[in-house]
N, C-alpha and C positions, 0 to 999 in steps of 0.2 A: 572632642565633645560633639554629638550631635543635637543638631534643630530638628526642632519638627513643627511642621505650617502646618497652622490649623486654619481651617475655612470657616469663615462665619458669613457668607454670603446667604446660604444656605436657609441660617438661621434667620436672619436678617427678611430674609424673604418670606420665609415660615409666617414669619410677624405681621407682615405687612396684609399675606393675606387674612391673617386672621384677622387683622381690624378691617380691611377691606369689605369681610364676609358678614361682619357683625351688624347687626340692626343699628339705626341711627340713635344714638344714644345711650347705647348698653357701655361701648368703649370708653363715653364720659361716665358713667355710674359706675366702675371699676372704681376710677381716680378722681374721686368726688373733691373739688378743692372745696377751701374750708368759706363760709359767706362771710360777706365783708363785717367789718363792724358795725356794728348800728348806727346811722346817724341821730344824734340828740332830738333832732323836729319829728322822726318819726317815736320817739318814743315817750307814752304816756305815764306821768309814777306817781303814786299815789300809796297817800299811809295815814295810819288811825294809832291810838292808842290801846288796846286791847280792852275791850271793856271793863272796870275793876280792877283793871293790871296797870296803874298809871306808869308802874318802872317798863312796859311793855310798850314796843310799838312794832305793831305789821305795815306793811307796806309792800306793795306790787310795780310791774313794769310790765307795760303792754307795749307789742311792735306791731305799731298803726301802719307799718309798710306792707308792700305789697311782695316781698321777697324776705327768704330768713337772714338772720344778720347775728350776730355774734357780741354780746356783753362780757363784762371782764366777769372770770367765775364767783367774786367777792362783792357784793354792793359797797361802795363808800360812803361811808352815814358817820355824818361829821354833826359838831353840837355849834350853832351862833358861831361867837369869837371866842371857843375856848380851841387851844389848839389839840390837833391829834384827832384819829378817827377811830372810831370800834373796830377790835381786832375779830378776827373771824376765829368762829369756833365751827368744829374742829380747825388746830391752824392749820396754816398751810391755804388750800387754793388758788394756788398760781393759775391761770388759762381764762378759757371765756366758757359762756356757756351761749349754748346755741338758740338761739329763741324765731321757732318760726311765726312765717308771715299771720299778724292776726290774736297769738297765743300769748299767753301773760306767765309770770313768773313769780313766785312768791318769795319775802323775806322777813325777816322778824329782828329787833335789834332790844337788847336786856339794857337799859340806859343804868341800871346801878342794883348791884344785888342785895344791898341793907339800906332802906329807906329811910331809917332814922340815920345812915351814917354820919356821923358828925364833918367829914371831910367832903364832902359831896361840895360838884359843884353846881349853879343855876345857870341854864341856858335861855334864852327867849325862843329857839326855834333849833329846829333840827332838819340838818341837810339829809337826801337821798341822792346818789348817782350810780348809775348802772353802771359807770364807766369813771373810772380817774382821769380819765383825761376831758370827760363832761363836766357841767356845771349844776346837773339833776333839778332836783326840784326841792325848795324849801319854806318846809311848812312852821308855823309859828305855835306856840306851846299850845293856847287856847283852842286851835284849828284840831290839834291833834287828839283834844282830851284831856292833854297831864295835868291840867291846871295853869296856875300864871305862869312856872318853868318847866322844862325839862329837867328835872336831876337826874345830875351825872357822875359817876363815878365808877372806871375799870368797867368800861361800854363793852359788850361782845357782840357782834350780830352773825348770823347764820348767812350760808352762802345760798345762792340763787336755788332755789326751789321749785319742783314742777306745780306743787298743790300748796294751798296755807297750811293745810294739814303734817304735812312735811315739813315745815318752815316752822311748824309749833314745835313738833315734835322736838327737832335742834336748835332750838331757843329752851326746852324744858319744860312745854306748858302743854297739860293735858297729858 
């Protein structure tokens, strides 16, 4: 049987000049790493009830930092002490979304799709997090709009959004 030596010095070298020859910064924008996660103190969230839509609440997340940083691609909108959070619709959305320095992001969560349903249940307030492994921000029923509760029942919220527009659109409104 025979071997055959293959040289990769060659190549090896090839490389080196090419990163060598490259402008300061081009060889990092090839291999862009991904930004860190958000920290929580950088980030501002805030949410309303949609006007007239009391089963409706929007809500945003702005990064008050000074570099982009990275939220989980699902917002986590959890009700008081009733357990379980709104699943995202479409499902699915595993990853993050990127949110640069400055820019906000839009969301929307349906707290119950039949108003009169007899199983519904009453919150006093309703969590936001950009992140599960955050503590977000949480707003109390009155602050938001919905009246004395939130009701709840079979929650879905939309995943991070560039526009509210967007964010309505896959929550169904408009």
């Amino acid at each position: 049987m025979r071997f055959r030596t293959v040289r990769t010095v060659p190549v090896l070298a090839a490389s080196a000049v090419l990163l060598l020859a490259a402008q300061p910064g081009q060889a990092a924008e090839r291999h862009q790493a991904v930004p860190a996660r958000c920290a929580a103190k950088a980030l501002t969230i805030r949410a309303k009830a949609v006007p007239g839509e009391t089963t409706v609440v929007r809500f945003s997340v702005t990064n008050g930092g000074s570099r982009a940083c990275v939220v989980d691609r699902v917002p986590t909108v959890t009700f008081g002490d009733l357990d379980g959070a709104a699943l995202p619709t479409p499902e699915g959305g595993r990853g993050t979304y990127r949110l640069a320095a400055g820019k906000t992001a839009y969301g929307a969560v349906r707290t119950i799709g039949d108003p009169a349903d007899p199983e519904a249940r009453r919150s006093k307030s309703l969590g936001v997090g950009a992140s599960a492994s955050q503590w977000g921000a949480t707003f109390s029923a009155a602050k938001l709009g919905t009246g004395r509760y939130v009701r709840v029942w079979e929650p879905v919220t939309t995943w991070w959004q560039p526009t509210r527009a967007k964010a309505d659109k896959a929550i169904g409104l408009g």
